[in-house]
N, C-alpha and C positions, 0 to 999 in steps of 0.2 A: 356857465361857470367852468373854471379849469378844474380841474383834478389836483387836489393834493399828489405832492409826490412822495413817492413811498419810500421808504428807508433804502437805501442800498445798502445790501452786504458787501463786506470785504470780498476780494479778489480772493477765491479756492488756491491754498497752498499748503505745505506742510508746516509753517508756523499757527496759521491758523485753525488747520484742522486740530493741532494739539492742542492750543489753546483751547478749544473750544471743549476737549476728552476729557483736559483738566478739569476746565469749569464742571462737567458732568460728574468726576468722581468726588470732586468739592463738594456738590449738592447732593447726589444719589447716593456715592459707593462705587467701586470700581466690580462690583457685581452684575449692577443694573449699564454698564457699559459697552455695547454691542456697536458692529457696522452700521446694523439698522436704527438703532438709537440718536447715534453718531451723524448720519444722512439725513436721519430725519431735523437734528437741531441746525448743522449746517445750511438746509435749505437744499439740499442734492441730492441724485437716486446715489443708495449704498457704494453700488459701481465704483466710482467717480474717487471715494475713498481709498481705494484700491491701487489707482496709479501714484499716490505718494508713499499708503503703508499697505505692502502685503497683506499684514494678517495683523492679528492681534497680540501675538507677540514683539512684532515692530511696534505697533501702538502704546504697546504699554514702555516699551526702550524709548520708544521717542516723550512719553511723559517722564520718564526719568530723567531722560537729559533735558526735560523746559526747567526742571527742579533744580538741576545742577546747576545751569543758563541761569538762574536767579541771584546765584550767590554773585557779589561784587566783591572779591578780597583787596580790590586797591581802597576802598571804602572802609576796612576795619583793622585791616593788618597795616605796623608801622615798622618800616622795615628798621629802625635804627632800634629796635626793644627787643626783648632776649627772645631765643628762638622758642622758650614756653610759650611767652605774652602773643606771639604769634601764631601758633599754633592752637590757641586759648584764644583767642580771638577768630580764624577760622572756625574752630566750632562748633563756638556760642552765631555765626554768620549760619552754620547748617543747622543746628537745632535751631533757629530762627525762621528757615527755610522750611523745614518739617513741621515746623509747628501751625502754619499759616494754611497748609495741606493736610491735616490727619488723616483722613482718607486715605489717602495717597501713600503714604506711610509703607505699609507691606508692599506696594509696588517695587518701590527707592530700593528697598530693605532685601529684595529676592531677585533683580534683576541683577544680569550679569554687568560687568564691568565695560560698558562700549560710549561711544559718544567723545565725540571731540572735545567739549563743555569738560568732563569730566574726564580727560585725560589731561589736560592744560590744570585741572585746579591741583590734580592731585601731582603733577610734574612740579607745580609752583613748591605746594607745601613741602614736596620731598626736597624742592631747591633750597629751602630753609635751612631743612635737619642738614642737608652736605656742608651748607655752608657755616655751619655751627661747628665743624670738625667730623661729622656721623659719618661715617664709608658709606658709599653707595652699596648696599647689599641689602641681604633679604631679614634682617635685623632690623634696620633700618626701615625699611617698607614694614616688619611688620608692627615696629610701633603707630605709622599714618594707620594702618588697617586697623588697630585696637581701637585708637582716637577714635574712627568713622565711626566702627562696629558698635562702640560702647553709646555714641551721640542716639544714632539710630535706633538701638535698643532701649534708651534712656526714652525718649520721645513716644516710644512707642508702649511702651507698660503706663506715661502721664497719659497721651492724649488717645490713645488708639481705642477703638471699639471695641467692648468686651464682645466676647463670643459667647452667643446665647441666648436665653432668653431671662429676664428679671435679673434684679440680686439678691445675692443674700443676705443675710444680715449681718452688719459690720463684726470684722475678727474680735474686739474689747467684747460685743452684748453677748460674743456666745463664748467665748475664752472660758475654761476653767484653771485655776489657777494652782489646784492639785496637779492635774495632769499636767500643765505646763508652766512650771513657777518662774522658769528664767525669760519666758517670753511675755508672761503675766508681767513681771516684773519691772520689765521694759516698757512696757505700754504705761502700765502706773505710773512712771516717770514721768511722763506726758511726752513721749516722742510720740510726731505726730509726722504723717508725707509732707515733706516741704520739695516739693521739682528741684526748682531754682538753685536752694542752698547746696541740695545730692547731688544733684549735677555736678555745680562745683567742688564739691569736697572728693567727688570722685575722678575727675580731669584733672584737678591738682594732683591726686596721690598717682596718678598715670603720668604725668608728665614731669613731676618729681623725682618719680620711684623709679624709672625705667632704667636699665639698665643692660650695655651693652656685654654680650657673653664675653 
């Protein structure tokens, strides 16, 4: 009788190696993420990892940029809609992107600025705001940085890992309403976390509000 044959893995590259980091902070945490971890799910000695990323610095740069690589803005932006509707559609494309990776999250959120991926998205989006009338200047760029920063930060207070251990008990069960009448007060109202809605009401009032010095 023949032998079945065995799976073959993909061909070792650095698409793949990343892929693969990804898949590992998806499941584990970007804690439990090592060379040797790494070696061991590709199938290869640690080594071998080495000749595509240095260190784990490059490692965690280059999950940044598969994240960024994800986004497709010819897919959500319409170029004939006003430079908000476009800019409000980028994104809700990267909170989409962040959300599909929670893990991953603090990675996206603390690495620096590199990656071709991410030079192209954010050259397009800046291409918007010029062509809406915005000067090319650092006004300019720093309304895309609020946009990102705020996306990022928003994603990361809904889906990200509390630090620690346990919780505790919801703010309404231990709220006292002496010590704090106007937040008591609030809550009684029945505001409740809604993502989705804050999100928006806060992208809007950024992309409304903004205001060139």
């Amino acid at each position: 009788m023949s032998n079945p044959e065995r799976p073959t893995r993909p061909a070792l590259s650095r698409e793949y190696i990343l892929h693969t980091a990804l898949r590992i902070v998806d499941r584990d945490g970007p804690d439990k993420l090592t060379m040797r971890r790494l070696g061991a799910e590709l199938g290869v000695d640690p080594m071998a990892v080495y000749h595509y990323l240095p260190n784990k610095a490059a490692l965690f740069d280059g999950i940044t940029e598969a994240i960024w690589a994800s986004l497709d803005l010819d897919d959500v932006i319409d170029p004939g809609s006003s430079w908000q509707r476009q800019l409000a559609a980028a994104m809700h494309a990267l909170r989409d992107a962040l959300r599909a990776h929670p893990r991953a999250i603090a990675i996206l959120g603390t690495r620096p600025v590199t990656g071709r991926e991410l030079f192209a998205l954010l050259d397009r989006m800046l291409g918007v705001l010029i062509a809406a009338g915005m000067p090319a200047d650092a006004d300019t760029a720093d309304l895309l940085d609020v946009l990102v920063t705020y996306t990022i930060g928003h994603v990361l207070a809904e889906v990200g890992e509390p630090m620690g251990a346990g919780s505790a008990p919801t703010l309404h069960q231990t709220l006292s309403g002496q010590a704090y009448p106007h937040l008591a007060a609030v809550l009684d109202s029945g505001w409740a976390f809604d993502p989705d809605a804050q999100y928006d009401r806060g992208l809007n009032a950024i992309l409304t509000g903004w205001q060139h010095p």
